[in-house]
N, C-alpha and C positions, 0 to 999 in steps of 0.2 A: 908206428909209435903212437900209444896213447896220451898224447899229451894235453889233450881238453880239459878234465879234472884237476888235473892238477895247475895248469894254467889258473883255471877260475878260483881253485881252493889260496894260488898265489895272489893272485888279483883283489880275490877277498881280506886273504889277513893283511896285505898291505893298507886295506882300509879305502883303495881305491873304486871298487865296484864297476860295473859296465858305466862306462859313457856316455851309455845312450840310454840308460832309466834313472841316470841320476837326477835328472829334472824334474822327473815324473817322480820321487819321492818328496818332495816337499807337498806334492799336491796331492792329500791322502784323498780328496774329492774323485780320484780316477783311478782304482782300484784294478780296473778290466785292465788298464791302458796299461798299466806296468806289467802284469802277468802275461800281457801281450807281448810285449818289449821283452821280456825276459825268455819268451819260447822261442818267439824269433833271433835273440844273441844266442841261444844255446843251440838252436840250430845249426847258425852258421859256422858257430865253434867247432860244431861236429864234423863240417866239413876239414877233407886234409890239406886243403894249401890253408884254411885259416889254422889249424893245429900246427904246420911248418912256422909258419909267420908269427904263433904266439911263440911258439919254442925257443925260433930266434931272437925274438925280446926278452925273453927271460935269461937269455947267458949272456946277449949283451948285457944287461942288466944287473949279472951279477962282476963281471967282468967291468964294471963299471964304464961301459965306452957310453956314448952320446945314442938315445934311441930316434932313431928315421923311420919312418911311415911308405912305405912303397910309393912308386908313383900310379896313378892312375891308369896309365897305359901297360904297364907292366903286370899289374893286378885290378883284376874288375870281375864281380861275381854278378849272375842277376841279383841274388838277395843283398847282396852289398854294395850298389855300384861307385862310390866313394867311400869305400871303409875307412883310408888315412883320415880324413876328413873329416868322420865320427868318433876317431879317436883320439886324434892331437888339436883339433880345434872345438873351439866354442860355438861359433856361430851355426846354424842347421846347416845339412847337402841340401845345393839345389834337386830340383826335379831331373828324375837318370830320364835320358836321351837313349830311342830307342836304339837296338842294336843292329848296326851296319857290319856285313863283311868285310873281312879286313882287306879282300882281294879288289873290291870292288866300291873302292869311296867313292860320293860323290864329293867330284870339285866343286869351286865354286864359281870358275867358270862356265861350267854345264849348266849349273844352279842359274845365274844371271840368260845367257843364251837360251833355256827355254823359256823364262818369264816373261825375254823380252819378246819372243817368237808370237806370245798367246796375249800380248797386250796390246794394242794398237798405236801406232805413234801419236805422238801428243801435236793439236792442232796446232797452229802458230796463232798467239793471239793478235791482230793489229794495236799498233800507238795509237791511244786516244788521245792521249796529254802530250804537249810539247810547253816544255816549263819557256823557252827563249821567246812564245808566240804561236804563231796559227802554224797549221799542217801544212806539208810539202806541199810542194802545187807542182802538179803533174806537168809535161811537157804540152802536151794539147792544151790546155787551160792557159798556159804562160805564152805558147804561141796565140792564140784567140785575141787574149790582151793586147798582145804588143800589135794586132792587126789593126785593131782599132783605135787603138793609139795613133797609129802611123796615120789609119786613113782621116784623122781629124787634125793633125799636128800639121803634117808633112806640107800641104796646103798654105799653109800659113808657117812659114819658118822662122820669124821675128816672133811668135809668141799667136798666144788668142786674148782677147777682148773679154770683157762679161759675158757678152752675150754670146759669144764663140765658144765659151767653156763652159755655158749652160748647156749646150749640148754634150759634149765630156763628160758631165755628172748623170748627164737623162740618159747617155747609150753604154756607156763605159762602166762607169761608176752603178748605174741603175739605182739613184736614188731622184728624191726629189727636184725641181731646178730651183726651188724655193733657197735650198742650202748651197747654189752656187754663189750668191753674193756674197755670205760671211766666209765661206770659204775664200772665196777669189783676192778679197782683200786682206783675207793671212798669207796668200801665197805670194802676192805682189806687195807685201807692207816694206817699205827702205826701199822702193823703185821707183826712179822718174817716171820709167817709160809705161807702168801698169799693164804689163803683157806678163802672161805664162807663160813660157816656154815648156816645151817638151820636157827636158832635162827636167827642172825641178819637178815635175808633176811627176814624173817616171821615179823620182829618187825619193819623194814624200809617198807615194803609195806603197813603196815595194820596202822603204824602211819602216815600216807597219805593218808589213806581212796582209794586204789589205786586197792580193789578190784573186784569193779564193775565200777568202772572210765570207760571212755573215751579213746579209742588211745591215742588221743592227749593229756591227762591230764598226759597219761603216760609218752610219751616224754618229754612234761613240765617236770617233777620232776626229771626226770632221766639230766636233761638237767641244769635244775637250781640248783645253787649253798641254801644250806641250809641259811635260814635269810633272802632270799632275796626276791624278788616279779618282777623280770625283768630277761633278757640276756643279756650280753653286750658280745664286740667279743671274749674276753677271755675264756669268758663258750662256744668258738663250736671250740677252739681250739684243746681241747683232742677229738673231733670228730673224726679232720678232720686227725690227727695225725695216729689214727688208722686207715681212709678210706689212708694213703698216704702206713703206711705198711703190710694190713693185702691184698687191693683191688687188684687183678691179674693185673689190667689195667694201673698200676701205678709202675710194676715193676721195667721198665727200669728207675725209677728218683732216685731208690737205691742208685745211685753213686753220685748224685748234689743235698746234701746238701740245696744249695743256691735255686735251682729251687723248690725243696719241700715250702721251706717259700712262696716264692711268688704265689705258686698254691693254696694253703693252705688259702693266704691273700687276693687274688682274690674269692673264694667261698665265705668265710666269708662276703665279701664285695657285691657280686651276692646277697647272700640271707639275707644278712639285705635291699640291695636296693629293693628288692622284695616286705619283708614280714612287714621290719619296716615302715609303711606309716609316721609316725611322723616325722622321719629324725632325732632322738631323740640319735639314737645309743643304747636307749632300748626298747628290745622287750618287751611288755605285753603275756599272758597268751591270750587275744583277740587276736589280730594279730597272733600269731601263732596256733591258733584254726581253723581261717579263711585258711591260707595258703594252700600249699602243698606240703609244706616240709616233712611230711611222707610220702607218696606216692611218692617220689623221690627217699628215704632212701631205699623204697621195692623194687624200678625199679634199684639202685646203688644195691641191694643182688641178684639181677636176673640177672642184666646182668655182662657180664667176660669183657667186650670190655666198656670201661666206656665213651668213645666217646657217645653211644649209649642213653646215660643219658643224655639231652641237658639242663634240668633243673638242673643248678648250677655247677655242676661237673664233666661236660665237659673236658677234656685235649684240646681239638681243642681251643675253646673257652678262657681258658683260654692263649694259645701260641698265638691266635690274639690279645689279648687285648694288652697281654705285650710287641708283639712285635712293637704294634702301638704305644706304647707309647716310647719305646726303638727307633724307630726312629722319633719321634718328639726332644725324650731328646738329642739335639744336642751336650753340654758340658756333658752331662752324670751325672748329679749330683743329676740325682730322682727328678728332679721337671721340672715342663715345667713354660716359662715365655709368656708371650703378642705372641712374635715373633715366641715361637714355635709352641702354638696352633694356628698360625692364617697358619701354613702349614699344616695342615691336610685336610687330603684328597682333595690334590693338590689345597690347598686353596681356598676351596669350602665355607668356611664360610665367613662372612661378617665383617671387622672391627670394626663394630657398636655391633655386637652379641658377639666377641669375648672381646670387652671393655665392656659390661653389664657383662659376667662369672667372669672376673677378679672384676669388684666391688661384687661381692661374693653376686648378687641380689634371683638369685636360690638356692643357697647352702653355709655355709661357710665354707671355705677352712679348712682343719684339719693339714696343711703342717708347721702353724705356722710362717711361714717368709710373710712378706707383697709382694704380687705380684707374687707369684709362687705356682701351684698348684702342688700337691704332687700325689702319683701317688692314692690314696682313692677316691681323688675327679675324677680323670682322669678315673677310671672305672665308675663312679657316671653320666660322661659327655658321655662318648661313650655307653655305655645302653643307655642314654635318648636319643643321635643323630641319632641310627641306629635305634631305634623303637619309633618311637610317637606315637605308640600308648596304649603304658602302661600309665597306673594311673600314676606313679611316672614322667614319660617323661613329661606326656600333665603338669603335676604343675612346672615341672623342666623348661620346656618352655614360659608357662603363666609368672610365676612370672619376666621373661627376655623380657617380653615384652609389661608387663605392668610397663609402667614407671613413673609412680603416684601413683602405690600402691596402685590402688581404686578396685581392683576387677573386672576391664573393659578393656578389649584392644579395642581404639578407634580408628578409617579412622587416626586423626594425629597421634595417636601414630605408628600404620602400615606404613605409610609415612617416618618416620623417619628412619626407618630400609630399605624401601623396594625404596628407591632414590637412596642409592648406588647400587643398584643391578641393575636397570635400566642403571648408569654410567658403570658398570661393562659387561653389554649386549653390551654396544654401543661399547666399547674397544674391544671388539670382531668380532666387524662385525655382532654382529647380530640385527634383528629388534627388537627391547624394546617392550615388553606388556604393555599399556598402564595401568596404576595405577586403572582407573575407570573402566577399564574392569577385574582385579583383584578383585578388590571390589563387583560387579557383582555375578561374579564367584563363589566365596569366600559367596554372602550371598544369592544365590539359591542353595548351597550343604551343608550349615550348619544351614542354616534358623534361626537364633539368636530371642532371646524371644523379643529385644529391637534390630529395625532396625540401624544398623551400631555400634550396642555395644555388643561384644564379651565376654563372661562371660565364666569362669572353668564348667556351667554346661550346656553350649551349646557346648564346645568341647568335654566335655565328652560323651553327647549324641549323638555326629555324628561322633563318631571315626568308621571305619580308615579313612575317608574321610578328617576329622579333619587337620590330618598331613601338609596337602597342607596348612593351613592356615600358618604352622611357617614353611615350606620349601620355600614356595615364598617370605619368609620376610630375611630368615637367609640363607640358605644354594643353591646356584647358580647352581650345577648340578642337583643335584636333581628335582629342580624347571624347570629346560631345558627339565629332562629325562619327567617328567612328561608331559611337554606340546608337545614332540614326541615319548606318549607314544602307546605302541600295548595292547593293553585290551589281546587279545588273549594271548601273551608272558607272559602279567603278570602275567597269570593265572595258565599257564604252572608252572612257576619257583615257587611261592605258593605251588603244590605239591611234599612233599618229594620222598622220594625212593620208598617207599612201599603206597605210597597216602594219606601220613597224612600231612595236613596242615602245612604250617612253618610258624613261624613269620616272622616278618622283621628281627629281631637280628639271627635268626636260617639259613637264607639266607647268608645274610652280613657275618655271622661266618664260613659257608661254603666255600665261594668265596673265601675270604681274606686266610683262610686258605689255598687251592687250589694254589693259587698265591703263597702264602709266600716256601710252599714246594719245588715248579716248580724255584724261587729262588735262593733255597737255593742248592736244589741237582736235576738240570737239566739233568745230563747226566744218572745217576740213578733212575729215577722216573722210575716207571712200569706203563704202560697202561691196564687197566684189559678186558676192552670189544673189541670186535672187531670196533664198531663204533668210538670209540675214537683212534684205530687205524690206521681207514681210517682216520679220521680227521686229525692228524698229518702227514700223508702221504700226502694226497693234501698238508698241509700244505705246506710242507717240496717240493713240487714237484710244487708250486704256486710261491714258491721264487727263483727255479730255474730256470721256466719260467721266471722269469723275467729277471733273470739275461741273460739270453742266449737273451733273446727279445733288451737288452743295447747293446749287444754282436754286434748284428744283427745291430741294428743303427749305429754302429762305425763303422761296416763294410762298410756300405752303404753310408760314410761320404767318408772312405777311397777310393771306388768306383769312386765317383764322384769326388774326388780330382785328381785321376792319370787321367781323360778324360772321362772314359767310358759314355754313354749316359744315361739319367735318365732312362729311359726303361731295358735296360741292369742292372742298378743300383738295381733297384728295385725287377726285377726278382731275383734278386741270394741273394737278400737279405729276398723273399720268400720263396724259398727253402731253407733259411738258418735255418729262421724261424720254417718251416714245421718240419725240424727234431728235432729240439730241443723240438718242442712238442710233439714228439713219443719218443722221447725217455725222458721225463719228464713222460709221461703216465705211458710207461712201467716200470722206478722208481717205480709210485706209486702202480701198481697193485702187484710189488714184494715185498713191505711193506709190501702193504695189507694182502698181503698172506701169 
């Protein structure tokens, strides 16, 4: 049956055309594309199950019944492998799916079964997070505990003492014995009898999941008050209370009361500037993970001499801070104003830096009265001024001089601070650094991501170098000392006693102190080494040269006044001279000796 011709001659005068180059006639831009279309429907036409199947539609068609499109599995050509599909829909055929025997499908069981055969089983990953607390604690670890539990309790079945449960915290716990006292009187707070018992210690550690914990989770809890999720300074007061009376180092402040508080208020205030990066006055659980505030607490149990301790809990450190502030406080009333801070350290800051601290640009003042800093914020300032280059300094510093608020210290903003410094040089007689050779300076040692815009994380990146950027803006000695400075000196004074690095603040606390003692008890001080003794001997034997050298001048005035001849004059005023230098020597070597 030829019935392709005539199909298509029907197809055509119904006006309906192929269904599959009717798109491609609106787009006379692809000319090829429909004569393509077109050899390929007349092909498949020419085939005889499509001449069957057009046939078919055409007497249903005129017989008027409903026209159906085969199914798929019934009818499938390679040239057509969805012909229904190109004829009664609109949408494109997907992509034909090669062709599979009919005898031999694949399931898709088979499918599944060999991918799983050629893939390897998937590891199991451990829990890292346990959202109720800390990780399972194994059976060996929970027996370990309870060992040691026993063999410290069991002994003692009425409970332990302080000093019985210092040992608990030193073998069990394995933390400080420092933090058995504040501990011990939260465990026995509402008891006559102030004993611990087993029982509650065993049900306080293990309802905190405290016994495969962390160091630091231990200290968190022992540290944090119950209900809470923070420290604030009142949770390191019962600390510090027990480091003021149980520490050897600390024995002599027994009798003042008054200097306990303020040492007390000074650490607290050390190691929140430390540890709190927020500035928030609470600590997180984070930030004190980070720290190293225990590893201080172990060096404060170790050492007898608490000087030796320079992280936080210092005695040196602390009688610098306060003594610097005690002489700023000129009326004495615990606050400093405009005028006292701009005398520190012989008025080395700049009027411009010290009006930026008073608008509370860095910090806000905790003192509560407008325009006076209290002595919180005054420890807050001298950390940040003697070391820039702590985290906390380089943002204490940034945010004073960025004065826009944008995040960028720019060439005008550094101008505006670093003009009076320049008027400040000239008042002195010395020669001024010119501004664009700062600038220079300043941006081939810090090398900024964006030329001449100073960002928090180019200072931080190029610290300690960094410092020079807010010493040349704020602070006029400094800025001096630097530009006649001895690389070699600096290097020197960097090493401590025994060869370990100091900071800036570990230096400055040394000096100052040094000074403040020499002070306070000149005629008393001891000299420990021999070099420090010759030192003070010259000293001491440099001044008296001199004086005997004015001695010798006045003689030599008097000389010349009654006649004698400058020649004459001169001579007797060299032998005057000569002895007083032999005998200034032999001063000094009887010192020495």
């Amino acid at each position: 049956m030829d019935a392709g011709p005539a199909a298509l001659e029907l197809s055509q005068s119904q006006g309906q055309g192929p269904a599959v180059g009717k798109g491609v006639d609106s787009h006379p831009m692809y000319p090829c594309a429909k004569l393509k279309l077109d050899q390929l429907f007349l092909q498949w036409l020419s085939l005889p199950d499509s001449q069957q199947l057009v046939s078919n539609l055409v007497e249903d068609a005129k017989q008027g019944k409903a026209l159906k499109g085969p199914s798929s599995s019934s009818f499938t050509t390679p040239l057509s492998p969805t012909t229904a599909h190109a004829i009664f829909a609109s949408t494109p055929p997907l992509s034909p799916q090669k062709c599979r025997s009919p005898c031999s499908p694949v399931s898709p069981v088979r499918r599944q079964s060999s991918s799983s055969a050629l893939r390897p089983p998937l590891a199991r990953i451990p829990q890292f997070y346990f959202p109720g607390g800390g990780a399972p604690v194994s059976e060996d670890v929970r027996g370990l505990f309870t060992a040691r539990v026993n063999a410290l309790f069991d002994p003692h079945p009425q409970g332990l003492n302080l000093e019985q449960f210092s040992s608990v915290v030193q073998e069990v716990c394995q933390l400080p014995t420092i933090l058995a006292h504040p501990w011990f009187e939260r465990l026995v707070a509402g008891s006559s009898e102030r004993l611990v018992g087993k029982a509650a210690f065993v049900e306080w550690w293990s309802s905190r999941q405290l016994v495969a914990a962390p160091a630091t989770r231990r200290l968190w809890e022992v540290l944090r008050p119950d209900g809470k999720h923070h420290l604030t300074y009142a949770d390191f007061r019962p600390l510090l209370q027990a480091v003021l009376q149980y520490h050897p180092g600390l024995e002599f402040l027994a009798d003042t009361p008054e200097f306990q508080a303020r040492y007390a208020e000074t650490v607290i205030y050390r190691i929140f500037y430390t540890i709190n990066r927020s500035g928030s006055g609470r600590m997180s659980y984070r930030e004190l993970r980070r720290s190293d505030l225990l590893d201080a607490l172990f060096a404060l149990e170790r050492e007898e001499d608490i000087n030796r301790v320079p992280r936080y809990f210092s005695y040196e450190h602390f009688y610098v801070v306060y003594c610097k502030f005690w002489e700023l406080d000129s009326d004495h009333d615990f606050s400093l104003d405009r005028n006292d801070l701009a005398h520190y350290a012989n008025c080395a800051l700049t009027y411009q830096i010290v009006e930026r601290i008073f608008e509370e640009a860095p910090r806000k003042f905790s003192s509560g009265v407008p325009g006076k800093m209290g002595y919180e914020d005054f420890v807050w300032f001298i950390l940040s001024e003697e070391d820039k280059t702590t985290d906390t300094a380089m943002e204490y510093w940034f945010r004073c001089a960025d004065l826009d608020c944008d995040g960028v210290i720019t060439p005008s903003e550094m101008w505006h601070f670093y003009e009076e410094q320049m008027k400040r040089l000239e008042g002195l007689s010395q020669e001024p650094v010119l501004f664009e050779d700062v600038l220079c300076q300043l941006h081939d040692m810090l090398q900024p991501a964006a030329e001449g815009c100073y960002t928090l994380a180019d200072v931080r990146r190029t610290r300690p170098q960094s410092s020079l950027l807010f010493n040349s803006l704020f602070n006029l000695h400094k800025f001096m000392a630097y530009e006649n400075r001895d690389p070699f000196a600096l290097r020197a004074e960097q090493l401590g006693e025994e060869g370990q690095v100091l900071s800036d603040w570990d230096r400055f606390a040394r000096g100052e102190y040094l000074r403040l003692a020499v002070e306070e008890e000149p005629e008393d001080m001891q000299v420990d080494t021999a070099d420090e003794m010759w030192g003070a001997a010259a000293g001491r034997s440099a001044a008296g040269s001199k004086m005997l050298l004015e001695e010798a001048d006045a003689d030599e005035e008097e000389l010349a006044a009654v006649g004698l001849g400058a020649a004459a004059g001169a001579a007797a005023a060299a032998d005057f001279v000569a002895a007083a230098s032999d005998a200034a020597g032999a001063t000094a070597m009887d010192a020495a000796s």
